[in-house]
NUSERO-405949 format. One record per residue (C-alpha): residue in three letters; x, y, z. Coordinates in steps of 0.001 Angstrom, whole numbers, padded with zeros to 6 digits, always signed. Example, Ala and Ser with C-alpha at 12.3 -4.5 7.8 and 13.67 -1.06 7.14 Angstrom:
BEGIN
ALA+012300-004500+007800SER+013670-001060+007140
! end
This chain:
BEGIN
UNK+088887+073995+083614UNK+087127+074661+086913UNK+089744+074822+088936UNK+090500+077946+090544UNK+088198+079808+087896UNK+086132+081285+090496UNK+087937+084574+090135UNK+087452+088006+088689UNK+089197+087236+085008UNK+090130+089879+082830UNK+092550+088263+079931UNK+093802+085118+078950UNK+096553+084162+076451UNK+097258+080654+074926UNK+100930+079218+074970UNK+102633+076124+074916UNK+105349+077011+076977UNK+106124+073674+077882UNK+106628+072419+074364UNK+104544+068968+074582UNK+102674+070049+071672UNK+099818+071244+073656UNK+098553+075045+073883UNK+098105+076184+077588UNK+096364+078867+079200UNK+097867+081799+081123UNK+094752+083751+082887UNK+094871+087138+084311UNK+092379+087613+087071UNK+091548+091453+088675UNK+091904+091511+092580UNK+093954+088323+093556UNK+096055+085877+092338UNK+096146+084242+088371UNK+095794+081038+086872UNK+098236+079048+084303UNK+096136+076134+083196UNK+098477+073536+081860UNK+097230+071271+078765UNK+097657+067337+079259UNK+096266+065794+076259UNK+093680+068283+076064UNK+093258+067398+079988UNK+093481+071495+082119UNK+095152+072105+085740UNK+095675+074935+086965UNK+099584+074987+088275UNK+100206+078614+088698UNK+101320+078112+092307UNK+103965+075610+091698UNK+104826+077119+088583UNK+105857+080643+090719UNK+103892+082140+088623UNK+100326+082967+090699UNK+101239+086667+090568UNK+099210+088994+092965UNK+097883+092183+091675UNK+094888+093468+089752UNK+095665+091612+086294UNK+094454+093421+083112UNK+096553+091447+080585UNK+099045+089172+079871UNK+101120+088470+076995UNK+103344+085539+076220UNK+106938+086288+074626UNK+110636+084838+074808UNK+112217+088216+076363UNK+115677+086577+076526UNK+116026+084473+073319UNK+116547+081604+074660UNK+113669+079450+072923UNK+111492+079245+076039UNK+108008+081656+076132UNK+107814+084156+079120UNK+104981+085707+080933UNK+104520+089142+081244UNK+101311+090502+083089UNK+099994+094138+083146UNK+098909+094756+086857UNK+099479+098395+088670UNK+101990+100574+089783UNK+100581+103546+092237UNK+102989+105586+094214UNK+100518+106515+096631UNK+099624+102735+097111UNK+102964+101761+097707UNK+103387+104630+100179UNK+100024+103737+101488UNK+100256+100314+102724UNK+104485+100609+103990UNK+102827+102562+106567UNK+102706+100662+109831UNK+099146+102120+110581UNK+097663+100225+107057UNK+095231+097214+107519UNK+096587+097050+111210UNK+096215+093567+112606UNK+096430+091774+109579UNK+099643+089298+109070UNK+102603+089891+107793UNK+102277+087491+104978UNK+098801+089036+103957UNK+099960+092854+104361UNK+102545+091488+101880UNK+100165+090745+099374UNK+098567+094226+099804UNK+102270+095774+099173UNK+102425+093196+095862UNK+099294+094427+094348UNK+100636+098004+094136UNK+103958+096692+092825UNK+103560+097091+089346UNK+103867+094698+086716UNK+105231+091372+086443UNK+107867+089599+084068UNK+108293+085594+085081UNK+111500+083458+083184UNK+110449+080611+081781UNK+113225+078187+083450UNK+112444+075290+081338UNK+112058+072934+084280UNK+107912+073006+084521UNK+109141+076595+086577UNK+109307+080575+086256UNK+111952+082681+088122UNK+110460+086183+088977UNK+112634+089080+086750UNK+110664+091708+087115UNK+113420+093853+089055UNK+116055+092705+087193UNK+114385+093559+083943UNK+113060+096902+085183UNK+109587+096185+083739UNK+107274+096480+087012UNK+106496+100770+086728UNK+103766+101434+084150UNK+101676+102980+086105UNK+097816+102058+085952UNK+098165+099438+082986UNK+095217+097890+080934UNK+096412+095863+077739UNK+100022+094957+076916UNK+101229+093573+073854UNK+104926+092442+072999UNK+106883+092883+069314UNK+110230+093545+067981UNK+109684+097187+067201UNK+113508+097898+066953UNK+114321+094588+064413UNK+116806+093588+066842UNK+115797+089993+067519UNK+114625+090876+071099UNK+111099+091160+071541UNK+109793+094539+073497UNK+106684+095135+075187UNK+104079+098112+074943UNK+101627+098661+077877UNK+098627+101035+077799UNK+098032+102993+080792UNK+095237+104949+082034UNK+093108+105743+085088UNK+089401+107537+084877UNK+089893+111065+086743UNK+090290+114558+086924UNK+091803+117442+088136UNK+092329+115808+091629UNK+093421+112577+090306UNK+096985+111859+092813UNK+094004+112731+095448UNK+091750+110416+094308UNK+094441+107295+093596UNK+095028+107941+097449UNK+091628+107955+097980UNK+091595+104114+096929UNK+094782+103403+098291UNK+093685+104640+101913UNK+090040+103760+101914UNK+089142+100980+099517UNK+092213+098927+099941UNK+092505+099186+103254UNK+088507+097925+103714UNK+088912+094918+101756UNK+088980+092198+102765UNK+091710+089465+103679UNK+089624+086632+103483UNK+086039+085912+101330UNK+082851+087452+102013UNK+080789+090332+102041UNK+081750+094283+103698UNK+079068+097240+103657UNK+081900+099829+104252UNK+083949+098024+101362UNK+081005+098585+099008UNK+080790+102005+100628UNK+084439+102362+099906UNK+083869+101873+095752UNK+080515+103969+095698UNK+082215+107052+096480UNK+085115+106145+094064UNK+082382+106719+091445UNK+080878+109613+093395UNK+084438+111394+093451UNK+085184+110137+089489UNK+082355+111607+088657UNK+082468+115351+090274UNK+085704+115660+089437UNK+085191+114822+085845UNK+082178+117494+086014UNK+084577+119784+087522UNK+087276+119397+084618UNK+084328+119887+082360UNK+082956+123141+083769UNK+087144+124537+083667UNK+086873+123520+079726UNK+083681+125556+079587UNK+084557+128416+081460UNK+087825+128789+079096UNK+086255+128166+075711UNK+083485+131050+077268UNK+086738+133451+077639UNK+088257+132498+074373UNK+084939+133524+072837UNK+084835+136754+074950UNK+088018+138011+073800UNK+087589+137214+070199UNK+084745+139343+069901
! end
């Protein structure tokens, strides 16, 4: 299984979704593009490219389920959905110079989620529109189950983002500064690194700030109560 596992992975989820009788491995990697490891006789390759299902976006999770009962497994993979990033990088002016086809990429990973049809042919069709499953916001773990008992499987996706007050201007922040100083191909950036630093810098005073509001309510609470 070193193919293609040089990535930043955050998930995996077994399935046989080819129905040979051997479990295979969907793998959600942060930053970039995901691996589905097909099982041959306990044998791994990693066919997420020809399989349609590669997926670019910062992967949390993935979870397998048949969304349209028709005895095949889907994939369904918890990425992120930012307005400001999709505003962000549809402007002309973002990551100028780069090519079409990679300033595509940049537009997927603030696209949302993903929901790939298992088309029974070694393939996955892309749904996600059709289904209306890409918008849950900043997602970490998603988890599918027939909630309803209506013999159609649903899905349940945690959200959150670490912020405060100023959080819309801080998700712009990242969209405008860190995204756009990434870069397209491998290596190393100072002002990338830069970039994520004062992420944390700005997390951090703004989650002091929302602190010292509390404070300064729960002082003027007290103040009137006495």
């Amino acid at each position: 299984m070193d193919n293609n596992n040089n990535r930043l992975s955050s998930a995996a989820a077994w399935c046989d979704y080819d129905n040979d009788g051997w479990p295979d491995l969907y793998v959600a990697n942060d930053f970039g593009r995901k691996n589905l490891y097909r099982n041959r006789s306990g044998s791994f390759t990693d066919v997420a490219s020809e399989a349609a299902v590669e997926d670019y976006g910062p992967g949390m999770s993935v979870c397998w389920l048949d969304y349209d009962n028709d005895g095949l497994q889907d994939v369904y993979l918890a990425n992120m959905w930012l307005n400001e990033g999709k505003r962000i990088t549809a402007d002309e002016h973002c990551l100028a110079g780069v090519p079409p086809s990679v300033r595509s990429l940049y537009q997927k990973h603030n696209a949302g989620n993903s929901l790939y049809r298992n088309s029974a042919n070694g393939k996955f069709e892309d749904k996600t529109a059709e289904a209306g499953s890409a918008m849950a916001r900043w997602s970490w773990p998603c988890a599918s189950w027939d909630f309803e008992h209506n013999g159609f499987p649903d899905l349940y996706v945690a959200n959150g983002f670490v912020s405060g007050p100023n959080r819309y201007d801080l998700q712009s922040f990242f969209g405008r500064q860190v995204a756009q100083l990434s870069l397209p191909l491998s290596g190393t950036s100072p002002d990338y690194e830069q970039a994520w630093n004062a992420v944390n810098e700005l997390v951090r005073s703004d989650l002091f700030l929302e602190r010292l509001s509390t404070e300064r309510i729960l002082c003027q609470q007290r103040k009137r109560q006495v």
